[in-house]
BAKEBA-951131 format. One record per residue (C-alpha): x, y, z; residue in one letter. Coordinates in steps of 0.1 Angstrom, whole numbers, padded with zeros to 4 digits, always signed. Example, Ala and Ser with C-alpha at 12.3 -4.5 7.8 and 13.67 -1.06 7.14 Angstrom:
! residues 2
+0123-0045+0078A+0137-0011+0071S
***
This chain:
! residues 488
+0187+0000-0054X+0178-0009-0021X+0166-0045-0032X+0197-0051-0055X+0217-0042-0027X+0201-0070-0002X+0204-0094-0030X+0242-0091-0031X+0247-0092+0004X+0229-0128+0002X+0251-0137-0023X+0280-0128-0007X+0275-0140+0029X+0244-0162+0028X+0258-0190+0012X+0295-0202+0016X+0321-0181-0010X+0337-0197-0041X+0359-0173-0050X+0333-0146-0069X+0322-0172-0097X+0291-0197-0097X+0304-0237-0107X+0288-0253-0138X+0287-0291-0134X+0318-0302-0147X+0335-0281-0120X+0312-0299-0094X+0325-0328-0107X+0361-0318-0108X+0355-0310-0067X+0344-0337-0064X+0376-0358-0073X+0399-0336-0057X+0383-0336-0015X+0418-0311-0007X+0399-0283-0030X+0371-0293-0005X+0389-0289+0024X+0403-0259+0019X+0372-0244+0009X+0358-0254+0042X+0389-0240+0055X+0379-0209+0044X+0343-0207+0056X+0357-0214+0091X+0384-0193+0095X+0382-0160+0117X+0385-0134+0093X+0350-0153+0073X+0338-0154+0108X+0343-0119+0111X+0327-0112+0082X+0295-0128+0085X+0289-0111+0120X+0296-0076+0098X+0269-0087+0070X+0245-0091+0102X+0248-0053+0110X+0251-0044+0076X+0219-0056+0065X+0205-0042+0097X+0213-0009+0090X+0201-0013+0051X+0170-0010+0063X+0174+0022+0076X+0189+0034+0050X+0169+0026+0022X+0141+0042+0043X+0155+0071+0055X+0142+0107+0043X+0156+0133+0063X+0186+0158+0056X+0223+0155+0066X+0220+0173+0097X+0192+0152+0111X+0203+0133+0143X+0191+0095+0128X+0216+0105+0094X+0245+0113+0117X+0240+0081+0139X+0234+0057+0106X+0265+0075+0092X+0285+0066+0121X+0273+0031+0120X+0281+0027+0086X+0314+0039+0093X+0325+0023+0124X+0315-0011+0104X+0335+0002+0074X+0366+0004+0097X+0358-0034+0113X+0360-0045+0079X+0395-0030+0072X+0406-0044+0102X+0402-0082+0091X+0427-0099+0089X+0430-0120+0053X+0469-0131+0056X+0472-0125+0022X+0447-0152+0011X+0432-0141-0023X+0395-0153-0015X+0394-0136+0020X+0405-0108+0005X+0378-0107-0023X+0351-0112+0006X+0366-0086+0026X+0370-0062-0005X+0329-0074-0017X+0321-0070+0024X+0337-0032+0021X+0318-0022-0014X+0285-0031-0001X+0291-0006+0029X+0304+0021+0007X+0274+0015-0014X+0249+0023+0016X+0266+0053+0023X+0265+0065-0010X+0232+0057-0013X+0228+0076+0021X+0245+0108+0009X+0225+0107-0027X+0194+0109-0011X+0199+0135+0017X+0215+0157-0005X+0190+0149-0035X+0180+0181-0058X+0148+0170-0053X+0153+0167-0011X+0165+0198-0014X+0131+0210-0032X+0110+0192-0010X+0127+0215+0022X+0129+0242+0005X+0088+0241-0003X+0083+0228+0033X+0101+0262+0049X+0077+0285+0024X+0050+0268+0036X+0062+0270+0074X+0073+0304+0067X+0037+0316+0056X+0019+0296+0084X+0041+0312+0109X+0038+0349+0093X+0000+0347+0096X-0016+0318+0116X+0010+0311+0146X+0031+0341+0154X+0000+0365+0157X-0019+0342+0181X+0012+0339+0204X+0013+0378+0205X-0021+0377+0219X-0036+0389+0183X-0051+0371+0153X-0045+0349+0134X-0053+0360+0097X-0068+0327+0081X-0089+0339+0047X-0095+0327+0016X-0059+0341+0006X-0044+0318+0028X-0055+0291+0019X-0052+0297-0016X-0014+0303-0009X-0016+0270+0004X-0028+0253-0024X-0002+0266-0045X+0025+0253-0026X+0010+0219-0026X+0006+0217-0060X+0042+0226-0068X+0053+0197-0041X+0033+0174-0060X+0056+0184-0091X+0089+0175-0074X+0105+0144-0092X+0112+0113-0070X+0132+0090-0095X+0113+0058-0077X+0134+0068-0046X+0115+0056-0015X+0136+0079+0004X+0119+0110-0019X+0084+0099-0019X+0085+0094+0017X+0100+0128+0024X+0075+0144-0005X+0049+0124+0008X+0053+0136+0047X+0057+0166+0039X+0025+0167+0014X+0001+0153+0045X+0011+0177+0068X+0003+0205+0045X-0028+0194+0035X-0037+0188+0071X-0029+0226+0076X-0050+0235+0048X-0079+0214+0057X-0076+0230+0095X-0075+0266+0078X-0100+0258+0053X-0123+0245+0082X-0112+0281+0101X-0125+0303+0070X-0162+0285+0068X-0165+0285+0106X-0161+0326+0106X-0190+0326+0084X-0214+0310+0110X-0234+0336+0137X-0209+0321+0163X-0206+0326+0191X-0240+0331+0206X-0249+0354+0233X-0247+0344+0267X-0280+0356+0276X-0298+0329+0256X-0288+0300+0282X-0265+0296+0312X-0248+0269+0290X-0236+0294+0262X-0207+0311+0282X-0196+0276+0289X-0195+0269+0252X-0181+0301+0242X-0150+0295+0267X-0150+0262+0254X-0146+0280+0218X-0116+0306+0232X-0097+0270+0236X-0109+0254+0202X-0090+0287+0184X-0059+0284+0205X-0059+0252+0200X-0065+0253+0160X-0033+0272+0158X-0013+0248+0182X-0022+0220+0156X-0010+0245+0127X+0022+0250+0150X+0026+0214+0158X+0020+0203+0118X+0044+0226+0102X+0071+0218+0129X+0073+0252+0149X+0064+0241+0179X+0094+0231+0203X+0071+0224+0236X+0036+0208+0226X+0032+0176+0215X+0007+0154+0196X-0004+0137+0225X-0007+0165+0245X-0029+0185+0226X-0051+0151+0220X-0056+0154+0260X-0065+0193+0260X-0093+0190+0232X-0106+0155+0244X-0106+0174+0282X-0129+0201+0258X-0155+0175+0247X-0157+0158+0277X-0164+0196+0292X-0193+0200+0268X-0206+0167+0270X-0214+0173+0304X-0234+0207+0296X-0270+0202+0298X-0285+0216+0272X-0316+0198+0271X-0349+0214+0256X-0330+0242+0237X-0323+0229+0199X-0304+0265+0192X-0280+0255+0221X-0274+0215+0213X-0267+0226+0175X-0243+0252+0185X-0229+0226+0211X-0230+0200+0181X-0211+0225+0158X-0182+0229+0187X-0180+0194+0192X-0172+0188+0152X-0146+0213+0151X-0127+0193+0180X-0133+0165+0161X-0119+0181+0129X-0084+0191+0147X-0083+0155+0166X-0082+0136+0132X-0055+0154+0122X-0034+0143+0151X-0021+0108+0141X+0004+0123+0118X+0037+0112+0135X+0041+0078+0122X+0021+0086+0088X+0051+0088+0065X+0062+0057+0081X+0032+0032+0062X+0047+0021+0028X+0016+0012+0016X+0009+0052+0019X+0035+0068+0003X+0036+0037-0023X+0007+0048-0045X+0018+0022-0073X-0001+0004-0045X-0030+0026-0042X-0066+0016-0058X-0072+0050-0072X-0042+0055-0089X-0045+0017-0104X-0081+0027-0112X-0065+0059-0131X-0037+0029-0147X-0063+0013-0160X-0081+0042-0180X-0046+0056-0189X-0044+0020-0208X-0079+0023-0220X-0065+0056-0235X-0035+0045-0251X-0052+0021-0272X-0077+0043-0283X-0054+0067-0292X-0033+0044-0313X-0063+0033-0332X-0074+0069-0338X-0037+0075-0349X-0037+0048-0371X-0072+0055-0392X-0058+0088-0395X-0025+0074-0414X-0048+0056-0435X-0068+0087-0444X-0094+0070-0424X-0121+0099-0403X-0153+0067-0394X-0135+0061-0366X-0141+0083-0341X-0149+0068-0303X-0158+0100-0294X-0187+0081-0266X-0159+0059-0255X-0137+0085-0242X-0165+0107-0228X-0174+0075-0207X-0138+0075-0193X-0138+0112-0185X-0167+0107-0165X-0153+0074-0149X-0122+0091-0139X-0144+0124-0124X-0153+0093-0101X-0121+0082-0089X-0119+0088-0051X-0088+0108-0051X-0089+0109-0007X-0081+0146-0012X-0045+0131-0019X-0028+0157-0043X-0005+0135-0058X-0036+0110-0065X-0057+0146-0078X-0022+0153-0105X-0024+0118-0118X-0061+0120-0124X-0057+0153-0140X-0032+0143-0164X-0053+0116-0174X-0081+0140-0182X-0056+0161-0201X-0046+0125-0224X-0083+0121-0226X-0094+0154-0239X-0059+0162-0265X-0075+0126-0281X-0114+0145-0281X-0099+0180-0295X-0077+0161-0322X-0110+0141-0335X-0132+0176-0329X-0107+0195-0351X-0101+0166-0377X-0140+0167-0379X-0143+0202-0387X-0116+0203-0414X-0137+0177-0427X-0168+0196-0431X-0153+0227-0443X-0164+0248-0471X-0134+0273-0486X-0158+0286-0507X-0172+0313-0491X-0141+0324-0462X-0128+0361-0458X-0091+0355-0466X-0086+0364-0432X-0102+0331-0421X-0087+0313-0447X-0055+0316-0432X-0066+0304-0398X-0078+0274-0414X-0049+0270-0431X-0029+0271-0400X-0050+0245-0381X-0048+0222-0409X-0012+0220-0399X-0017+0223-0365X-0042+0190-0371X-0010+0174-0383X+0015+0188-0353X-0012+0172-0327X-0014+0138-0344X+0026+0141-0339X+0025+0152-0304X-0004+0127-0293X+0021+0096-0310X+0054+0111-0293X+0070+0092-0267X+0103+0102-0263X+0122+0131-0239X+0127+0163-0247X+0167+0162-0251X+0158+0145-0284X+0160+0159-0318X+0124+0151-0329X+0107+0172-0295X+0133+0202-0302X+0117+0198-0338X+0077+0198-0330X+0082+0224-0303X+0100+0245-0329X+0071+0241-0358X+0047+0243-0332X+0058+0277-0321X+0063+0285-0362X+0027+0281-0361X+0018+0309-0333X+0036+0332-0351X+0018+0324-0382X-0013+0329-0364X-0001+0365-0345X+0007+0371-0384X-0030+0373-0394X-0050+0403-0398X-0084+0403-0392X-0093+0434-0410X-0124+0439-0389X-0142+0400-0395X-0151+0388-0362X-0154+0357-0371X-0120+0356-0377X-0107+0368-0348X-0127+0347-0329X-0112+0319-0350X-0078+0330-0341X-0084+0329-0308X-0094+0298-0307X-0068+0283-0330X-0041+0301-0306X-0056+0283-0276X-0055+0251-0298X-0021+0253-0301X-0007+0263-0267X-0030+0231-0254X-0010+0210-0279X+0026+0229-0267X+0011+0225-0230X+0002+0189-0233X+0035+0178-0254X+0053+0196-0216X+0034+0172-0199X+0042+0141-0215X+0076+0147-0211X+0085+0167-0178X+0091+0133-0158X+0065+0137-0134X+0057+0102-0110X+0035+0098-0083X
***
C-alpha cells in the first residue's frame, strides 16, 4: 500500500504533468512540430498553483512515512497530530487556485486523492479488527500483571509470581501470535511490540519463580557482607516489579532510564563488597549480580518496535531457514501424492522427512513466539506427510482374515480416512470454498462412523478406535491450519 502510494506521488509530482497520460513516440514527434503545445506545457509547470502543489507533495510524502509506520490507536497523541497534518494539507490543496485550467485541476484533484488515501490508510489501521485484538490481548495481559505482580508490591505485600502465572502468560502470547496482520506493517509492528514486552515480562517472572527455589537469602551471621547483599536483594524485588510495571505500561512516573541508574547504582554497590576468601558469599554475590543483569537486558525496549528488520521476519534467518524446509516439504509431499495416484506405495522418504524434523528442532527460534508458531506448523506439515505414509503402510500389510468385526470396521473407516488425508495434504484453497465445506463435512461423517462402532469387549478394538479417532481429528486439525490465514 504504502509503496504503491509513494510511487504515485513520483508520478504525479516528480516529473513535469502531461495531462494523466504517458506519450508514445509519434506524440513526441507531434510536440515536437508544434513548440506552442510546448510552451504551454511549460506554462503549466511554472505557474503558482503547480508551484503550490509541488511544495504540498514535499509534506505529503513526509508524513507518508509516518503513516505507513504508525501502530498505535485513534486516541494516541502522534494519530491526532498526523491526522491534523493530513488535514490541514488536505485544506491547502482545496485552496489552489486552478482558474479553471483542466490539467491543474487534474493535479490538484490527483494531489487531493493521494492525501485522502493516507488518511484512509491511517483510519484502516488504527481501527483494524486485528489492532483492536492486539489491545485488547495487551489489556488482559496488563490486567493480570497488575492483579498479581504490581498492585500487591505497591501495597507493601507480595507479589504472587508462580508457575500459574507464568503459565497465564504463555497463553496470552500464544493467542497474540495468532492475530492476523494482512502484511500490514502497521499490525506486525503493533503485534510485534506488544509480543516483546510480554515476553520480557514472562522471562522476568519466569526468572522470579526459579530464584524462589534457591536457599536465598543467607543469614547474616555467616559474613558482615551478607546484610549488605540481602539489602541489595530487598531492591532487586522492588525493582523486578518496577520493570513488570514499566513493560506492561502501568507505570506513569519511572522510566527506562531511571531504573537502569537504580540497578547499575546496585552492582556497583556489590562490586565494592569484599567478599574475598568466602566462595559461599562470592556465589551468592555472583547470583545477585545475574539477576540485575537479567532485568537490565530487558531495558532497551523503547525503541524495539521501531527496527524493521525486527518486526519484518520475512527478513529473519530462522524463519527463511523454516522457508526453506517448508519448500523441502512441499515437494516431497507432491511426490508422495503423486505415487499414490498411481497406486504407487515404493516411495516412501520416510528418512528424508525425519532429517528435516530434526533440522527444524535446530532452528534458533531467539525465544521469538511468532518464529516458535512458524516452526511448529512446519513440524505439523512434516508429520501429517509421516502419519499419511505410516497409515498407507499399514493398510498395506493388513490381513482381514482373522479381525473381530469390530475391528473390521475401524479398518474400514481408516481406509477412507487414508483417502480424506491424501485430500487434505493436496488442498490449497480457503475455507469459504465448496471443496473444504465438503472434506470437513466427510471428515466429520467419519467420526461418527467411528463413535458408531461397538467394541463388544475386544480391546484391541477399542484401542484401534482410539487411535483412528485421534487420526482423524489430527487430519480435521491440520486441514484448520492450512487455512486459518495465519502470517508471521
Amino acid at each position: 500500500m504504502c509503496a504503491n502510494m509513494f510511487g504515485v506521488l513520483k508520478s504525479l509530482f516528480g516529473k513535469p504533468f502531461d495531462g494523466g497520460k504517458r506519450m508514445d513516440h509519434g506524440a513526441q514527434q507531434h510536440q515536437q512540430h508544434h513548440p506552442m503545445e510546448q510552451q504551454q506545457q511549460s506554462y503549466h509547470q511554472q505557474h503558482p498553483a503547480m508551484m503550490r502543489l509541488y511544495e504540498v507533495q514535499k509534506e505529503v510524502q513526509s508524513l507518508g512515512s509516518a503513516v505507513c509506520t504508525f501502530s498505535g490507536l485513534q486516541h494516541d497523541r502522534d494519530y491526532k497530530r498526523i491526522e491534523r497534518e493530513l488535514t490541514r494539507l488536505l485544506l491547502e490543496v482545496d485552496k489552489v487556485d486552478t482558474e479553471g485550467k483542466p490539467e491543474l485541476q487534474g493535479a490538484r484533484k490527483r494531489a487531493a486523492q493521494e492525501v485522502e488515501g493516507l488518511l484512509r490508510y491511517l483510519e484502516e489501521n488504527a481501527t483494524h479488527p486485528s489492532r483492536i485484538a492486539i489491545e485488547d490481548l495487551s489489556n488482559e495481559a496488563r490486567q493480570l500483571v497488575d492483579d498479581r505482580v504490581v498492585a500487591p508490591q505497591r501495597s507493601g505485600g507480595v507479589a504472587e509470581i508462580n508457575d500459574e502465572l507464568v503459565e497465564a502468560l504463555q497463553e496470552m502470547i500464544l493467542r497474540l501470535t495468532q492475530v492476523k496482520t494482512e502484511g500490514r506493517v502497521p499490525l506486525r509492528k503493533a503485534r510485534y511490540r506488544a509480543l516483546t514486552r510480554m515476553c520480557a515480562v514472562q522471562d522476568v517472572v519466569e526468572g522470579r519463580t526459579q530464584q524462589q527455589t534457591l536457599s536465598l537469602p543467607l543469614s547474616g551471621e555467616t559474613h558482615e557482607a551478607v546484610n549488605l547483599i540481602n539489602q541489595v536483594m530487598v531492591k532487586v524485588s522492588v525493582a523486578r516489579s518496577q520493570l513488570v510495571a514499566l513493560l506492561m505500561g502501568l507505570s506513569g512516573r519511572d522510566s527506562c532510564a531511571h531504573l537502569s541508574r537504580i540497578l547499575t547504582e546496585m552492582q556497583v554497590e556489590l562490586d565494592a563488597l569484599d567478599v574475598s576468601g568466602n566462595a559461599a558469599i562470592r556465589n551468592y554475590r555472583k547470583q545477585v549480580v545475574e539477576e540485575i543483569n537479567g532485568l537490565l537486558k530487558h531495558l532497551d525496549l523503547e525503541g524495539e518496535g521501531e527496527d524493521t528488520r525486527r518486526y519484518d521476519l520475512g527478513q529473519n534467518n530462522s524463519i527463511r531457514e523454516i522457508e526453506a524446509v517448508r519448500a523441502h516439504v512441499f515437494h516431497l509431499r507432491e511426490g508422495v501424492l503423486r505415487h499414490c495416484m498411481m497406486g504407487d506405495v515404493s516411495f516412501r522418504p520416510k528418512a528424508e522427512l525425519q532429517s528435516l524434523l530434526t533440522h527444524l528442532d535446530q532452528v534458533d527460534t531467539a525465544k521469538n513466539p511468532c518464529i516458535r508458531e512458524a516452526r511448529r506448523r512446519a513440524v505439523v506439515e512434516v508429520q501429517a506427510i509421516i502419519t499419511f505414509l505410516d497409515l498407507r503402510e499399514a493398510l498395506a500389510r493388513r490381513q482381514p482374515g482373522t479381525e473381530h468385526p469390530a475391528h473390521r470396521a475401524v479398518w474400514l473407516v481408516l481406509g477412507s480416512l487414508s483417502d480424506l488425508q491424501a485430500q487434505a495434504l493436496g488442498f490449497d484453497g480457503k475455507r469459504v470454498e465448496k471443496s473444504y465445506m465438503m472434506l470437513e463435512e466427510l471428515l466429520t461423517k467419519q467420526l461418527l462412523a467411528l463413535d458408531a462402532v461397538d467394541p463388544q469387549g475386544d480391546e484391541t478394538t477399542k484401542m484401534a478406535r482410539k487411535q483412528a479417532v485421534k487420526f482423524a481429528q489430527n487430519i480435521l486439525n491440520y486441514l484448520d491450519m492450512k487455512t486459518d490465514g495465519w502470517e508471521y
